[in-house]
VODO-480766 format. One record per residue (C-alpha): residue in one letter; x, y, z. Coordinates in pm, whole numbers, padded with zeros to 5 digits, always signed. Layout:
N
aXYZ...
// end
This chain:
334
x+01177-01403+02495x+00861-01618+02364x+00796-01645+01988x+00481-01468+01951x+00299-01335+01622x+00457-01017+01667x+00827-01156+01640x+00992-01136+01286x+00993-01411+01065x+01363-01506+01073x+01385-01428+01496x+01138-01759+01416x+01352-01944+01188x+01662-01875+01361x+01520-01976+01726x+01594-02366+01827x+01229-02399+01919x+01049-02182+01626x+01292-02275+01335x+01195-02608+01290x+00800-02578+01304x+00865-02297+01050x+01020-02566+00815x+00825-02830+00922x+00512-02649+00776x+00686-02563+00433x+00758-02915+00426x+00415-03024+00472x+00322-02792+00158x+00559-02904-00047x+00674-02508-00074x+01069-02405-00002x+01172-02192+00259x+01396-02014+00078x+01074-01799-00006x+01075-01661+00316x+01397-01450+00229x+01274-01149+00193x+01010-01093+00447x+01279-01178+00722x+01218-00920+00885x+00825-00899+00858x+00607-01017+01158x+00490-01409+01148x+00150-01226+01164x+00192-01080+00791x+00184-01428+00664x-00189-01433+00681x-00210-01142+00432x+00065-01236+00170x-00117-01556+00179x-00448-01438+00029x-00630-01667+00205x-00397-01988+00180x-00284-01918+00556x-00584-01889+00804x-00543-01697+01120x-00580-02039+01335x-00256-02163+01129x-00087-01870+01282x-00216-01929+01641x-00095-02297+01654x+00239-02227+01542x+00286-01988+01805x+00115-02208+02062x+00315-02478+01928x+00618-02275+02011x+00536-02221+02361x+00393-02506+02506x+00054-02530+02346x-00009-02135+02530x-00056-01838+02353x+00158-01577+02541x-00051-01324+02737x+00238-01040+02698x+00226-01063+02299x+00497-00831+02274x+00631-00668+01993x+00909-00848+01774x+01268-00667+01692x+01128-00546+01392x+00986-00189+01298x+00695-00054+01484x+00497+00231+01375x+00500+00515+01553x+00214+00808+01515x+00297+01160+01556x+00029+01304+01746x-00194+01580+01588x+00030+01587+01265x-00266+01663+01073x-00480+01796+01312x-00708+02046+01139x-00674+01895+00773x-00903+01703+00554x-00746+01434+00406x-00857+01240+00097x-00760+00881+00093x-00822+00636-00175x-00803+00269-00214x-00882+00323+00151x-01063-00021+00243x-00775-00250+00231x-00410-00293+00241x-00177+00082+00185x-00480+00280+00155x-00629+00183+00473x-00278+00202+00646x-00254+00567+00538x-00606+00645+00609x-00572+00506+00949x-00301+00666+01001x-00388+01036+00915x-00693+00961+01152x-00475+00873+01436x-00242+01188+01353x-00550+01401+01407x-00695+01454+01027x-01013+01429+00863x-01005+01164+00615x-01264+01153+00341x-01161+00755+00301x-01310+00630-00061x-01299+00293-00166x-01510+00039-00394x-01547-00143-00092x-01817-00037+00083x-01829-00294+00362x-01453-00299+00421x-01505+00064+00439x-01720+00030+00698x-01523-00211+00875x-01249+00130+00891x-01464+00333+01024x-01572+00100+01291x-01227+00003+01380x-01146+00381+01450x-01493+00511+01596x-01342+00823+01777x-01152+00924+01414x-01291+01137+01149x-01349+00949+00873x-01604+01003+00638x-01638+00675+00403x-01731+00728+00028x-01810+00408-00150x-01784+00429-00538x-01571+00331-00820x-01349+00640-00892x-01345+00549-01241x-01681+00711-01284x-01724+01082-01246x-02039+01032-01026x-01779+00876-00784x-01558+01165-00772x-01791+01423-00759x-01936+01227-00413x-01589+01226-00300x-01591+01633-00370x-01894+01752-00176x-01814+01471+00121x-01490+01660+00138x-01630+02043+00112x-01460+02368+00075x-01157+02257+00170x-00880+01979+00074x-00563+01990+00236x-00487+01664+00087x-00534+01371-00144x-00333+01009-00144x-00392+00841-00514x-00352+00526-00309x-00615+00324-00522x-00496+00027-00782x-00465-00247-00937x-00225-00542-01103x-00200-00678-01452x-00166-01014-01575x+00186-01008-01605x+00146-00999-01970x+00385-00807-02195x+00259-00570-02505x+00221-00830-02784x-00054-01029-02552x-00183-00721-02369x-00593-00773-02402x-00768-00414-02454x-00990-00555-02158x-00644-00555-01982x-00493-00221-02050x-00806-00036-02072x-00922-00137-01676x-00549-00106-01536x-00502+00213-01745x-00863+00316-01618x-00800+00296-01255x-00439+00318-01200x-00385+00666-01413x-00708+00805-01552x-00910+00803-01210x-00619+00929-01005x-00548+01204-01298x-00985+01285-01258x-00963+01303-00854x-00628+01541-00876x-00786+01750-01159x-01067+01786-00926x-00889+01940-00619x-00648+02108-00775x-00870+02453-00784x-00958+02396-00444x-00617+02376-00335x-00515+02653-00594x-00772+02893-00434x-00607+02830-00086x-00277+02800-00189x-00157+02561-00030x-00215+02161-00051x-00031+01813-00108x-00078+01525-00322x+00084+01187-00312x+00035+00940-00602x+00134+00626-00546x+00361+00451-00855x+00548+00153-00766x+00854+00006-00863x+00728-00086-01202x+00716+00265-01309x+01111+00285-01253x+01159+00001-01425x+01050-00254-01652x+01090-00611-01507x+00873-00539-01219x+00533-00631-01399x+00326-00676-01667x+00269-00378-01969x-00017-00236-01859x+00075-00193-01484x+00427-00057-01666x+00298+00156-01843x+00034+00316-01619x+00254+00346-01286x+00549+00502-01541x+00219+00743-01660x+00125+00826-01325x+00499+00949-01246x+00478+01155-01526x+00130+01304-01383x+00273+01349-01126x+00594+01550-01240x+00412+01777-01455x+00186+01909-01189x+00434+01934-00938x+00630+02202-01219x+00322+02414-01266x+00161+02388-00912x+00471+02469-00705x+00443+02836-00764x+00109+02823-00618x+00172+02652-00288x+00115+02277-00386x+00320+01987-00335x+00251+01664-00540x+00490+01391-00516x+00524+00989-00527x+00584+00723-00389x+00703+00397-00526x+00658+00082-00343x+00828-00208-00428x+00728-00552-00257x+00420-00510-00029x+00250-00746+00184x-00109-00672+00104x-00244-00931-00037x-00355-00812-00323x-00533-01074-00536x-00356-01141-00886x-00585-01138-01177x-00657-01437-01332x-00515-01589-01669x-00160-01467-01586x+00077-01478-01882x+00283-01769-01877x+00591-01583-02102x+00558-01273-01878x+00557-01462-01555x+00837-01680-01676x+01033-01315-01750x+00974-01140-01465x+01013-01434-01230x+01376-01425-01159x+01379-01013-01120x+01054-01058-00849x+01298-01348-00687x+01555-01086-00607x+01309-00831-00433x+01565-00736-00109x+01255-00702+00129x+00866-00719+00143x+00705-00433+00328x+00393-00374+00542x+00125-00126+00417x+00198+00036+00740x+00540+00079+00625x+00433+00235+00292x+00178+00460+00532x+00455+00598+00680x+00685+00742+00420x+00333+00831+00239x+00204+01042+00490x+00563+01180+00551x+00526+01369+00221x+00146+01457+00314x+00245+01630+00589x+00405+01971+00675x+00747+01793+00725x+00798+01745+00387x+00784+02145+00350x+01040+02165+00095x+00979+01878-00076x+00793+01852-00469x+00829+01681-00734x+00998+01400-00569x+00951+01060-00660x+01048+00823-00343x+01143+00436-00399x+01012+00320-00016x+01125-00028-00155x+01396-00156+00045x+01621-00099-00233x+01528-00277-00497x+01589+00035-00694x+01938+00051-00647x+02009-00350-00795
// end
């Protein structure tokens, strides 16, 4: 079978052909392959997010034409790896809220729940990126609200874009920290990680919940992450505020179950977004977490994250509330 994009990382490193133009280019950088552990089983194609730039699409194209002859295959099949797989009109009838919906989980869910037949209300800072969703899935409905959710004027747009009735909202929005731990946490820091990561997900479920009350019914997934299970994932801030948002998230569960409404987590642990890192990282807390980040088992897609997110969306996680789910390859159990 050719090497193509689509074929994992290590069917590349372990064919005859694709293993040593795979090293070759490490070698070039200067980088070890050894990094490539545990995104094995990601497409070569992912590279060009994790990257964050570093790794150009062309890069990616001349290693697999380089693999076959200078050709890019026509059949560009799919790799052994996972492939998503939509379940038709899952949320046909619903209106969705998605946020952080312009780039990396959050548009993975959002496209997603617009492919499974929902109306996504798909909110981002992001305007153009948002956009650029709403182009890529012109037959979908998706209503884009651009604002920064930190700011009541935000979530009140999101509100009336999404009308009289909410079926469901993904806290999918947030941001890293500089790695730093509490003795060199900046209140410029904490206050914008704490401000986006809790407080504006805490402001946006506040707001549906009498919506969903009134109906009684509804579901809401915040996203945590790994760092709110433990404490060598990240930085203080991040810590703190994914650990908070579990918490949020627990409470309402207890006092909205009676009343028909599902809220629940997720926890991702390492994603292939491409997320940029903040600036000014902490040299103590990068030199800390370092070895724990090292031993990540796997790296995920967002359309990996999409999936177990929208699993507890949906109807088919009926009897499910309160639960907090590691979708982390697990990390959580080292």
């Amino acid at each position: 079978m050719a090497l193509t994009a689509h074929s994992t990382i290590g069917e590349w490193l372990n064919d005859p052909t694709g293993g040593p133009i795979i090293r070759g280019l490490f070698e070039q950088t200067g980088a070890d392959p050894e990094l490539l552990t545990p995104v094995l089983g990601l497409p070569l194609q992912q590279l060009v997010a994790m990257s964050q730039g570093a790794m150009p699409q062309s890069v990616v194209d001349d290693l697999v034409r380089a693999a076959n002859g200078g050709e890019i295959p026509t059949d560009d099949a799919e790799g052994s790896g996972w492939t998503e797989q939509p379940t038709a009109g899952r949320f046909a009838g619903k209106t969705v809220i998605v946020t952080g919906a312009a780039s990396g989980i959050g548009k993975a869910t959002a496209s997603r729940i617009a492919r499974e037949g929902g109306r996504v209300i798909a909110s981002d800072i992001a305007a153009d990126k948002l956009d650029a969703l709403k182009a890529e899935l012109a037959d979908a409905d998706i209503t884009v609200v651009p604002g920064d959710l930190t700011k009541q004027d935000a979530i009140d747009a999101v509100l009336a874009a999404a009308g009289d009735r909410i079926d469901a909202l993904a806290n999918v929005a947030g941001i890293n920290d500089d790695f730093s731990p509490a003795g060199e946490t900046t209140d410029a820091v904490w206050d914008r990680v704490i401000a986006i990561n809790l407080t504006a997900p805490f402001k946006l479920m506040r707001a549906v919940l009498p919506i969903m009350e009134a109906a009684g019914r509804g579901s809401i997934l915040n996203v945590s992450s790994e760092a709110g299970l433990r404490g060598n994932a990240s930085g203080n801030a991040y810590t703190a505020s994914k650990h908070g948002i579990i918490g949020v998230t627990k409470s309402a569960a207890f006092m909205y179950g009676p009343k028909g409404i599902r809220v629940n987590s997720v926890a991702p642990g390492g994603v292939a977004t491409g997320i940029p890192m903040p600036p000014n990282m902490s040299e103590y807390g990068s030199g800390r977490l370092g070895p724990f980040q090292q031993a990540i088992p796997s790296v995920a897609t967002a359309e990996h994250l999409a999936a177990s997110i929208t699993f507890l969306l949906s109807d088919d996680a009926v009897n499910i509330n309160g639960a907090i789910l590691a979708s982390d390859g697990g990390w959580s159990v080292q």
